[in-house]
Residue frames relative to the residue before (quaternion, step in Angstrom):
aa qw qx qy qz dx dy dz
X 1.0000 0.0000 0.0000 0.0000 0.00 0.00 0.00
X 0.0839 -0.6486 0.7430 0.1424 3.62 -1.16 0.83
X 0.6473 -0.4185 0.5438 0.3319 2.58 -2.46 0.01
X 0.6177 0.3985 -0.3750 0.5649 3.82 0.62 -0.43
X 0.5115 0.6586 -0.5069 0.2183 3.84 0.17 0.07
X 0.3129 -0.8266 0.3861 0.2641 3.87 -0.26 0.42
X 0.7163 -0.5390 0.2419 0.3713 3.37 -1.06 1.10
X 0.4245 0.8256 -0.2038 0.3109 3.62 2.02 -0.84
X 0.8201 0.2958 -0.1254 0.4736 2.66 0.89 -1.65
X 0.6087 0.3180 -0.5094 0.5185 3.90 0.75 0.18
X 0.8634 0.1420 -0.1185 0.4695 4.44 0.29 -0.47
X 0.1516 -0.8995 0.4050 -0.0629 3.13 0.97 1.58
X 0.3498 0.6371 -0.3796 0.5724 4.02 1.96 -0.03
X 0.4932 0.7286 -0.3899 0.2719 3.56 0.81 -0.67
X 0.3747 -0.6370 0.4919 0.4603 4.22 -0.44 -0.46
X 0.7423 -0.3990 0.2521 0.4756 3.80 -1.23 0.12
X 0.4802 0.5550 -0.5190 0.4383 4.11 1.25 -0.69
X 0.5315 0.5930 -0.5299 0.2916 3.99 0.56 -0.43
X 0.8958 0.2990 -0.1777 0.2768 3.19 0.64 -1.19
X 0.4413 0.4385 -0.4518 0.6395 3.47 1.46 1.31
X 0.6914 0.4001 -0.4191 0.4314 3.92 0.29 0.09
X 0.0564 0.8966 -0.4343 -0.0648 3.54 -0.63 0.71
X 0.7389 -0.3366 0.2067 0.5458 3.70 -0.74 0.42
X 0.5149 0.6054 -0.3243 0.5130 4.05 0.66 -0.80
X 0.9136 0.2742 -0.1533 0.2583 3.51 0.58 -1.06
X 0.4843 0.6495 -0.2902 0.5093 2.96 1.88 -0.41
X 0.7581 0.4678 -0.2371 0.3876 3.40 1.52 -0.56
X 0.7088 0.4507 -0.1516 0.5211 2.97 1.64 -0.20
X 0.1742 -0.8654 0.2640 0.3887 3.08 2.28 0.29
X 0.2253 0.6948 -0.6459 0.2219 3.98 0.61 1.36
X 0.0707 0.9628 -0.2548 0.0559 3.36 1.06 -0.18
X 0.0197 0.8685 -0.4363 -0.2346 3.03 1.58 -2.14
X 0.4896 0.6477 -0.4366 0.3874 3.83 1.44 0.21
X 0.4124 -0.6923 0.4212 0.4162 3.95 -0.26 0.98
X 0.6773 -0.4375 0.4302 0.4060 3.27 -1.60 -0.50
X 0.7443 -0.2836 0.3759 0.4736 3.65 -1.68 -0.47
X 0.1371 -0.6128 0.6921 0.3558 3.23 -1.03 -0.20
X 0.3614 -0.7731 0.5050 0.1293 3.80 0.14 0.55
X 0.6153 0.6052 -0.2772 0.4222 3.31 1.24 -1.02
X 0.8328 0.1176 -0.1244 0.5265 3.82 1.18 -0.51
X 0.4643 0.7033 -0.4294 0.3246 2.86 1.13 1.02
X 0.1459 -0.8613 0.4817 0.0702 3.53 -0.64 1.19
X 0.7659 0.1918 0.1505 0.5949 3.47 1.36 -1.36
X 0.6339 -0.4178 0.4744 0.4457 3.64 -1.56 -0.13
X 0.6491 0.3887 -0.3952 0.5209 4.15 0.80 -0.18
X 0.5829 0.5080 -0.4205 0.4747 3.71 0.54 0.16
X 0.6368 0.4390 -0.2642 0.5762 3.64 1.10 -0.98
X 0.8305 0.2025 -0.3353 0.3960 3.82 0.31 -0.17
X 0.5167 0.6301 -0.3929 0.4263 3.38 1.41 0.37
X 0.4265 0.7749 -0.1437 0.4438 2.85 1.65 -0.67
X 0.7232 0.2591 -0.1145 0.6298 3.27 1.05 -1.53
X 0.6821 0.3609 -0.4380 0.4611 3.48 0.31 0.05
X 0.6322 0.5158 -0.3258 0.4776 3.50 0.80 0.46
X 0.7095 0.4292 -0.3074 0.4668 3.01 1.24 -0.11
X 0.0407 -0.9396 0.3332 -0.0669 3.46 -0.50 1.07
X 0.6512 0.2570 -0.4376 0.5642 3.06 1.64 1.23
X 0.5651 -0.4949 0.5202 0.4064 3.78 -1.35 0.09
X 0.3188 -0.6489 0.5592 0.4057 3.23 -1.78 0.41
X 0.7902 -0.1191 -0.0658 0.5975 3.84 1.40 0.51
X 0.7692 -0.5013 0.2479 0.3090 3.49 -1.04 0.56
X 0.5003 -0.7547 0.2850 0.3146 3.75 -0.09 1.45
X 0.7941 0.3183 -0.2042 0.4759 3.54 -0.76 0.93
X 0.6275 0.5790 -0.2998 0.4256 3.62 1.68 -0.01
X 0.8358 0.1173 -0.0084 0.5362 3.46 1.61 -0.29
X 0.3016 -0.7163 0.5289 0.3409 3.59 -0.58 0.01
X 0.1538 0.7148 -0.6783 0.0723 3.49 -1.52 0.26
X 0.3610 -0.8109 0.4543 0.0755 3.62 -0.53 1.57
X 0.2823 0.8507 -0.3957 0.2000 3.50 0.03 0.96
X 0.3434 -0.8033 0.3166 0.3696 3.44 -0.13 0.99
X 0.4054 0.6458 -0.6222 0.1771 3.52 0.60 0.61
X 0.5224 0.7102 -0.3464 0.3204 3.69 1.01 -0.75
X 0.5828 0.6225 -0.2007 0.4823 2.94 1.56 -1.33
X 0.7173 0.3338 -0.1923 0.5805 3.83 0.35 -1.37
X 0.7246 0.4214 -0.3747 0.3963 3.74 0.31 -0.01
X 0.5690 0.5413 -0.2872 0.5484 3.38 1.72 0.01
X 0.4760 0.6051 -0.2993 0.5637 3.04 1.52 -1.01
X 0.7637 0.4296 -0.2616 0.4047 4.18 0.17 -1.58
X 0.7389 0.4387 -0.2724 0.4328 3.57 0.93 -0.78
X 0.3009 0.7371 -0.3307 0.5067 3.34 1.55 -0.10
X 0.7563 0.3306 -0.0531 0.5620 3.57 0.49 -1.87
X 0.6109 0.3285 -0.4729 0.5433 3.88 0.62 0.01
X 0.6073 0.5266 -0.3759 0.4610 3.92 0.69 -0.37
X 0.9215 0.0253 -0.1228 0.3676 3.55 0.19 -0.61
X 0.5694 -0.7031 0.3191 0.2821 3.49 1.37 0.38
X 0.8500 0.3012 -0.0860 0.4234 3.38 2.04 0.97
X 0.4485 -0.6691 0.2452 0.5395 3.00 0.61 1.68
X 0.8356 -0.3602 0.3701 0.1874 2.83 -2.37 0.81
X 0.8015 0.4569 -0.2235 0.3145 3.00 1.20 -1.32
X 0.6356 0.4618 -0.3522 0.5086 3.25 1.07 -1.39
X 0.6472 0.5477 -0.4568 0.2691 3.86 0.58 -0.30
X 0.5955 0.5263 -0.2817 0.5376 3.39 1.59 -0.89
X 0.5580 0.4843 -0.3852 0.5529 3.59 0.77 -0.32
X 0.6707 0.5294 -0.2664 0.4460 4.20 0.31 -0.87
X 0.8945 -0.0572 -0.0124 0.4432 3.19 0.31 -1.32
X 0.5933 0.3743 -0.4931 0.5146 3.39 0.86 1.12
X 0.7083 0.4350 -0.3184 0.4558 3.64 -0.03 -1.25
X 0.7734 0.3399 -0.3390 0.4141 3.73 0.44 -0.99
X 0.6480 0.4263 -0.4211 0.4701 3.98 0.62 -0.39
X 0.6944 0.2822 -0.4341 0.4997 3.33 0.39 -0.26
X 0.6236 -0.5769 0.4853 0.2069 3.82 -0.17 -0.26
X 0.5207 0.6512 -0.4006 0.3799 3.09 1.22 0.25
X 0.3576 -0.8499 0.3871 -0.0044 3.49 0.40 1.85
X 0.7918 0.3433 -0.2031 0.4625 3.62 1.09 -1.59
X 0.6895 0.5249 -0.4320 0.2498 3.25 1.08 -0.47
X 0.0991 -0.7938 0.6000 0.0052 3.96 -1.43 0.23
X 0.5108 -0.6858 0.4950 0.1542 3.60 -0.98 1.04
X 0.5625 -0.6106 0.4281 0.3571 3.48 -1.14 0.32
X 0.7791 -0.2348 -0.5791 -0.0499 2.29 -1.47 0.63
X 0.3418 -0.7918 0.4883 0.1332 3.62 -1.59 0.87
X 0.5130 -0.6625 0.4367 0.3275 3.22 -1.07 0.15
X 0.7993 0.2319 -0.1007 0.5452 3.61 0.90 -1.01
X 0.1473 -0.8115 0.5655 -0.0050 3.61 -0.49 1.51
X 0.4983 0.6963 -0.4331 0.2815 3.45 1.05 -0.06
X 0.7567 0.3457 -0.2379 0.5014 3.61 1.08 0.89
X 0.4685 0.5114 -0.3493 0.6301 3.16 1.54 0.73
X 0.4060 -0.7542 0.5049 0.1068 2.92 -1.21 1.83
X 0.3683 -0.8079 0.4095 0.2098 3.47 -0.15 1.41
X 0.4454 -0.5816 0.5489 0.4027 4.02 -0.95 0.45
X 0.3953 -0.7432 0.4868 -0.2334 3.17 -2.09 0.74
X 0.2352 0.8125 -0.5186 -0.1251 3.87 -0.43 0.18
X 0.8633 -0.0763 0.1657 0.4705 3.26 -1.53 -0.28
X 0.8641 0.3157 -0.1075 0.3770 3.04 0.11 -1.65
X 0.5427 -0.6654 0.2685 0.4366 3.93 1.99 0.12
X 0.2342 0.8605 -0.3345 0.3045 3.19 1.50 0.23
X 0.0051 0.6956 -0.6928 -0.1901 4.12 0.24 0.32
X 0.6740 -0.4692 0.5486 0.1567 2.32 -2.67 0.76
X 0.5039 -0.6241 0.4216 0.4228 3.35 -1.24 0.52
X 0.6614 -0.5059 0.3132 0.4567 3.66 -1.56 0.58
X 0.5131 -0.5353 0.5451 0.3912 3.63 -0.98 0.78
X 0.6030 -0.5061 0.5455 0.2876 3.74 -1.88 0.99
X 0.5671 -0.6478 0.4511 0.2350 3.39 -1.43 0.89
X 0.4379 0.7027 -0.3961 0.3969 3.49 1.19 0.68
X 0.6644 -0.5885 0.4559 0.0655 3.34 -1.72 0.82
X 0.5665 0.5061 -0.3303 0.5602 3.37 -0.12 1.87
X 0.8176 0.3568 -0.2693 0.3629 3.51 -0.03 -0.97
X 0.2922 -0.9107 0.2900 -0.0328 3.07 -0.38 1.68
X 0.0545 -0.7781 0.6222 -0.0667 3.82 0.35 1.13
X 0.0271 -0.7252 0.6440 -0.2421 2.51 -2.00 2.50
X 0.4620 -0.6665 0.4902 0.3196 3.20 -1.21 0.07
X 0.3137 -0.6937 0.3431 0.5501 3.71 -0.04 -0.26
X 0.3522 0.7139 -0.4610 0.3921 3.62 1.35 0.34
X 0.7333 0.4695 -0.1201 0.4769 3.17 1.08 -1.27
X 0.5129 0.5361 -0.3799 0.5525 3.89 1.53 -0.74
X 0.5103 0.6459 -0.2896 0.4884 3.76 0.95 -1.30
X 0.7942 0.4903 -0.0891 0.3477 3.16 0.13 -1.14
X 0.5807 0.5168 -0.2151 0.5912 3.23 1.52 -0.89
X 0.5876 0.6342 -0.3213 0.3864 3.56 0.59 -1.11
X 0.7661 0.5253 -0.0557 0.3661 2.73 0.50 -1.58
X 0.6535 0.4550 -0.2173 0.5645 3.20 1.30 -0.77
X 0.5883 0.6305 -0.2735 0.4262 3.52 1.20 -0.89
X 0.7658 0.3300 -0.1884 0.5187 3.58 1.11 -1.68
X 0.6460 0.4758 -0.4765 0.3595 3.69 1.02 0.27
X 0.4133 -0.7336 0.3007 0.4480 3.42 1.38 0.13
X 0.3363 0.8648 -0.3713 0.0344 3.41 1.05 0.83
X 0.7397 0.3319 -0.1793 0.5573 2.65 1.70 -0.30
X 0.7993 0.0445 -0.1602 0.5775 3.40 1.51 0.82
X 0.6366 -0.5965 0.4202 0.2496 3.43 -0.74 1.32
X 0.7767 -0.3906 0.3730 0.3242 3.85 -1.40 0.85
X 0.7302 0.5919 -0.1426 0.3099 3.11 0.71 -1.59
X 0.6237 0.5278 -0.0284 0.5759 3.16 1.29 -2.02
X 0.7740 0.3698 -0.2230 0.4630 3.53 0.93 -0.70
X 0.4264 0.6467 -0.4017 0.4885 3.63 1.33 0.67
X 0.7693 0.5629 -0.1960 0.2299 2.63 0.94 -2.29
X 0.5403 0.6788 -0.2546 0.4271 3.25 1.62 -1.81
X 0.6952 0.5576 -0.2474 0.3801 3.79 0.72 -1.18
X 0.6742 0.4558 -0.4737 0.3367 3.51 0.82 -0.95
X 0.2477 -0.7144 0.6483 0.0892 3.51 -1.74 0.28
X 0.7082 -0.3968 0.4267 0.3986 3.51 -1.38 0.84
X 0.7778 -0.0683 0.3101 0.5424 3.14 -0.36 -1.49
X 0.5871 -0.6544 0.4414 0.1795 3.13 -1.10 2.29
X 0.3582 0.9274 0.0306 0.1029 3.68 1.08 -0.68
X 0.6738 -0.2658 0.4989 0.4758 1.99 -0.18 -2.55
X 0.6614 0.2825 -0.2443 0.6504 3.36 1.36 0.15
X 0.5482 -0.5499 0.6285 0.0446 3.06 -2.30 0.70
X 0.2379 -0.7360 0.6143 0.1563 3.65 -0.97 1.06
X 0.7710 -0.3771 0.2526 0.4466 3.27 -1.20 0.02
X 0.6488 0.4724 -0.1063 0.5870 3.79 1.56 -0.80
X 0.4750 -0.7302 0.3485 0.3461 3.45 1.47 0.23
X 0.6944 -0.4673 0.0916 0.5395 4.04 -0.41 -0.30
X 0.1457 -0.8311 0.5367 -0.0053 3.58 -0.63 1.48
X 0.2149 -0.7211 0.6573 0.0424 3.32 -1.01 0.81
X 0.0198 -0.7739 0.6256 -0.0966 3.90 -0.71 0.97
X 0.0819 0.7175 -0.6890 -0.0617 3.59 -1.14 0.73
X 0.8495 -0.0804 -0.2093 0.4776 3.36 -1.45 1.53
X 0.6210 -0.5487 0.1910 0.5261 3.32 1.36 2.08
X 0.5274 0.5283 -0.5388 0.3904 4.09 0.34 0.60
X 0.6378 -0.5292 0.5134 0.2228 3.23 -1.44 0.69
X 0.0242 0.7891 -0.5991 -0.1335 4.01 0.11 0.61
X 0.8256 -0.0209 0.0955 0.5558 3.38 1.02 -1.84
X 0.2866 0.7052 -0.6392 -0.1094 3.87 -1.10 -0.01
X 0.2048 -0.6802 0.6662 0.2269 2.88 -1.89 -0.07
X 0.1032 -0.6871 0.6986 0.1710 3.90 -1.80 0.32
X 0.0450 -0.6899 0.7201 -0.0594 3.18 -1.33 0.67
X 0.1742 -0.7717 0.5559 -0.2551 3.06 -1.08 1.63
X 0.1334 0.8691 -0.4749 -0.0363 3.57 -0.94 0.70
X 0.1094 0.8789 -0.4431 -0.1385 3.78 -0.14 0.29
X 0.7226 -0.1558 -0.0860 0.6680 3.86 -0.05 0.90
X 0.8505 -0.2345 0.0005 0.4708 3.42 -0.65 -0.42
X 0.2917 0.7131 -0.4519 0.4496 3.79 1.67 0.16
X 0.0794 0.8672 -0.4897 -0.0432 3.67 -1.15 1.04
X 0.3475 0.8509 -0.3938 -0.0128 3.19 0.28 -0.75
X 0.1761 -0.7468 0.6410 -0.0217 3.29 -1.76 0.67
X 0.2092 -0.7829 0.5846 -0.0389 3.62 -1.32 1.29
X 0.1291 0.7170 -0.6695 0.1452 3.70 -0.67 0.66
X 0.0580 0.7399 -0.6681 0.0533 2.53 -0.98 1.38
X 0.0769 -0.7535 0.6009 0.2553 3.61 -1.08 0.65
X 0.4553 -0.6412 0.5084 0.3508 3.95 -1.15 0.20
X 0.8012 0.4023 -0.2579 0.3601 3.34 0.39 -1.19
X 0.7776 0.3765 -0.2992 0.4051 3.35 1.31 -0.28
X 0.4607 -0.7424 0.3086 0.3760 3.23 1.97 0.64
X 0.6457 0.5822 -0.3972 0.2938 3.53 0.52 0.12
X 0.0440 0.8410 -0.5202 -0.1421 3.97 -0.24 0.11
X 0.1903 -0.8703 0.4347 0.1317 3.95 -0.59 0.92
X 0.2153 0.7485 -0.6201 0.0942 4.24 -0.14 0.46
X 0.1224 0.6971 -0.7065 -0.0008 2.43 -1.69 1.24
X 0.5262 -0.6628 0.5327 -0.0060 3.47 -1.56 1.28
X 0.2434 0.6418 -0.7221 0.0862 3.53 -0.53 0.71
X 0.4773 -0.5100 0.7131 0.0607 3.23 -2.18 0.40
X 0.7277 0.1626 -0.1676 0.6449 3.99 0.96 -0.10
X 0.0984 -0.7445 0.6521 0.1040 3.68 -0.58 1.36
X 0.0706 -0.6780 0.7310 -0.0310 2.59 -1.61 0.70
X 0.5407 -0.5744 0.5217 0.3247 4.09 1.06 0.63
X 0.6251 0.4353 -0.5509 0.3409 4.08 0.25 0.78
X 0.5746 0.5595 -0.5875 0.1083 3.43 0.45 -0.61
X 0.5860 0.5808 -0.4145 0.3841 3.94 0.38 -0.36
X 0.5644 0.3826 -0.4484 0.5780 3.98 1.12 -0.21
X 0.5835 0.5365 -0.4475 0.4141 3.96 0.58 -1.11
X 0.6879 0.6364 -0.2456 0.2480 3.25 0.34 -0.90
X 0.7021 0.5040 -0.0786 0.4969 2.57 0.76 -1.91
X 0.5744 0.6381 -0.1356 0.4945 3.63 1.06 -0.90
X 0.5716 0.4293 -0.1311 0.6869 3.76 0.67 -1.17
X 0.7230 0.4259 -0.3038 0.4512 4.01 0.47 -0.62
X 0.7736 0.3458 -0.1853 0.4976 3.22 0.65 -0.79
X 0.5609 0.6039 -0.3760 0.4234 3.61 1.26 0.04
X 0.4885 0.5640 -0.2751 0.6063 3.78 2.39 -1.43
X 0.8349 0.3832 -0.2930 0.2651 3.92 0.79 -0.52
X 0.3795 -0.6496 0.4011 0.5225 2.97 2.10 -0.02
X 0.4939 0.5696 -0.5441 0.3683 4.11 0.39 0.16
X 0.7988 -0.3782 0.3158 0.3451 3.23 -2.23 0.34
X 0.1989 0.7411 -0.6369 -0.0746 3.98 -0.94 -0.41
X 0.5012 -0.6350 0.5828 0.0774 2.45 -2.02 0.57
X 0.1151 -0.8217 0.5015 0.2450 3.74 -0.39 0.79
X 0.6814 -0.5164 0.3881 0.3441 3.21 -1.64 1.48
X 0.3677 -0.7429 0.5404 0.1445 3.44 -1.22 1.17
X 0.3037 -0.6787 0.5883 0.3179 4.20 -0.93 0.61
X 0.2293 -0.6935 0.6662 0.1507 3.25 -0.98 1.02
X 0.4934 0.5500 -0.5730 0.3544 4.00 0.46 -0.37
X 0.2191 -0.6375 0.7358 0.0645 3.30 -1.44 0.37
């Protein structure tokens, strides 16, 4: 498999946009494939029916960026034509188990009776997450754990770890590894940040200064980027600011 290979050649059922979109882009979401329609989505056959229903671009592949979790589930499908095993049990094989990361598990599950459910203001839980493939519940032991495993190249080679990092635009867009800084193509610093209803969470990790920061909450409230930041500048000995409570 290359990175210039098209989506064609591993799910060739696909429409003709297959054969102009190519691994390179799906990772860098330049792609030009629209979003979910969420509205009729129930399952993992709604998400790939979905793409085979869909039969224009939202622009020519490699000409723009646009973050959308189809890239994701179509990385996810070509995955399963590559190794002959759902997404999950593969993420569970050759990530969760080499690295040790024991608590963590993929959607969709059977037993929720240890998952810290999402939240607002007013105590309100989110609705139950769709029976679909992807949504990833951790510990930050286990995020820790990943890192690590990520910056020793155990679970991917120097090379592979570059690639994941580049981004459209230095800017304004996110690689597959969120925002990655590299010097003489090494990994020095990156960070991902991520939200899904009231689920947040946020990783920075720098290399050279050995330190890596994540934190997880279940009730957003838009702070973890001051916490952060803050906690950083406290590991550097520098000024900070403490995150302010808007609730009244």
């Amino acid at each position: 498999m290359e990175l210039d290979d098209t989506v064609s050649k591993f799910i060739p059922e696909l429409p003709k946009w297959a054969n102009e979109v190519a691994i390179r882009d799906l990772l860098q979401y330049t792609s030009g494939i629209p979003n979910v329609n969420w509205k009729i989505i129930k399952n993992d056959k709604d998400l790939f029916d979905g793409l085979k229903l869909t039969d224009t671009l939202d622009f020519k592949p490699g000409t723009n960026y646009d973050y959308n979790n189809n890239n994701i589930f179509l990385r996810q499908f070509i995955v399963e034509r590559l190794t002959g095993m759902s997404f999950k049990m593969y993420a569970e094989k050759f990530i969760f188990k080499p690295c040790k990361m024991n608590s963590s598990i993929l959607t969709p599950f059977g037993n929720e009776k240890n998952i810290a459910k999402g939240f607002n203001n007013n105590l309100i839980q989110d609705k139950s997450d769709l029976p679909i493939t992807g949504g990833t519940y951790l510990t930050t032991i286990d995020l820790l754990k990943w890192v690590n495993c990520l910056h020793s190249k155990k679970i991917i080679n120097n090379q592979s770890l570059y690639e994941i990092g580049q981004q459209f635009d230095l800017e304004e867009t996110q690689s597959p590894l969120g925002q990655a800084k590299y010097k003489d193509e090494n990994l020095i610093e990156h960070l991902h940040d991520g939200r899904a209803g009231n689920y947040e969470a946020i990783l920075v990790s720098d290399i050279d200064e050995k330190f890596t920061v994540i934190l997880l909450d279940n009730n957003y409230n838009g702070k973890i980027f001051e916490i952060s930041n803050a906690i950083i500048a406290i590991l550097k000995d520098q000024k900070f600011s403490l995150p302010q409570n808007n609730h009244k």
